[in-house]
N, C-alpha and C positions, 0 to 999 in steps of 0.2 A: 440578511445573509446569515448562514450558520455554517462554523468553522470546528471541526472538529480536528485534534491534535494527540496524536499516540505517538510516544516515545520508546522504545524498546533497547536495550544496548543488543552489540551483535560482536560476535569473534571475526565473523570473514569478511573480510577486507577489499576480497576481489571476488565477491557474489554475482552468477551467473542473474543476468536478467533473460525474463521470454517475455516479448507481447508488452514489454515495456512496463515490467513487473517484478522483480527480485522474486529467484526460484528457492523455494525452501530448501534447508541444508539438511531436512532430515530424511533418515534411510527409507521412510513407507513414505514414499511419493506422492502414493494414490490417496492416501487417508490425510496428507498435509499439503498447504499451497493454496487451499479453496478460499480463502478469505480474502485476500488480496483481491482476487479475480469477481466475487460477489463485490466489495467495497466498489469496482472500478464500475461494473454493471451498474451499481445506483448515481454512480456519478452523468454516468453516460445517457442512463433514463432519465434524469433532472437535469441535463444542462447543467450539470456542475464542475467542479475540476478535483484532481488526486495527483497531489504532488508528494512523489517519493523520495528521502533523500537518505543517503547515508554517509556520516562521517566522525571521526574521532572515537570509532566503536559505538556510534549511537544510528538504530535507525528511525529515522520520523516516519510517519505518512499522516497527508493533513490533507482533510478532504472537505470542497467548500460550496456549498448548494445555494443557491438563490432563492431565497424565500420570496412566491406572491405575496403582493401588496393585499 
């Protein structure tokens, strides 16, 4: 198994999720948000999992793959 783990601090408190993903807080939409959405695609392609959390001004996301034997 391989566990990756990113911590990020954040200001908003009550962040808009889409699609079961925290929507970026910044003003060019289109040029920000895409990484989230890629990380969830590789989870999804490997049978892995992405757990996103936010709290105390800190946001995680920890994403967990299954490595073949």
């Amino acid at each position: 198994m391989l566990l990756l783990s990113v911590k990020n601090p954040c200001l908003e408190e009550k962040q808009k999720r889409t699609g079961g993903l925290f929507a970026t807080t910044k003003k060019d939409t289109k040029a920000h948000g895409i990484g989230l959405k890629n990380v969830k695609a590789v989870a999804q392609k490997y049978q892995g999992e992405l757990m996103l959390t936010r709290e105390s001004g800190e946001f995680t996301a920890e994403l967990m793959l299954y490595l073949a034997k």
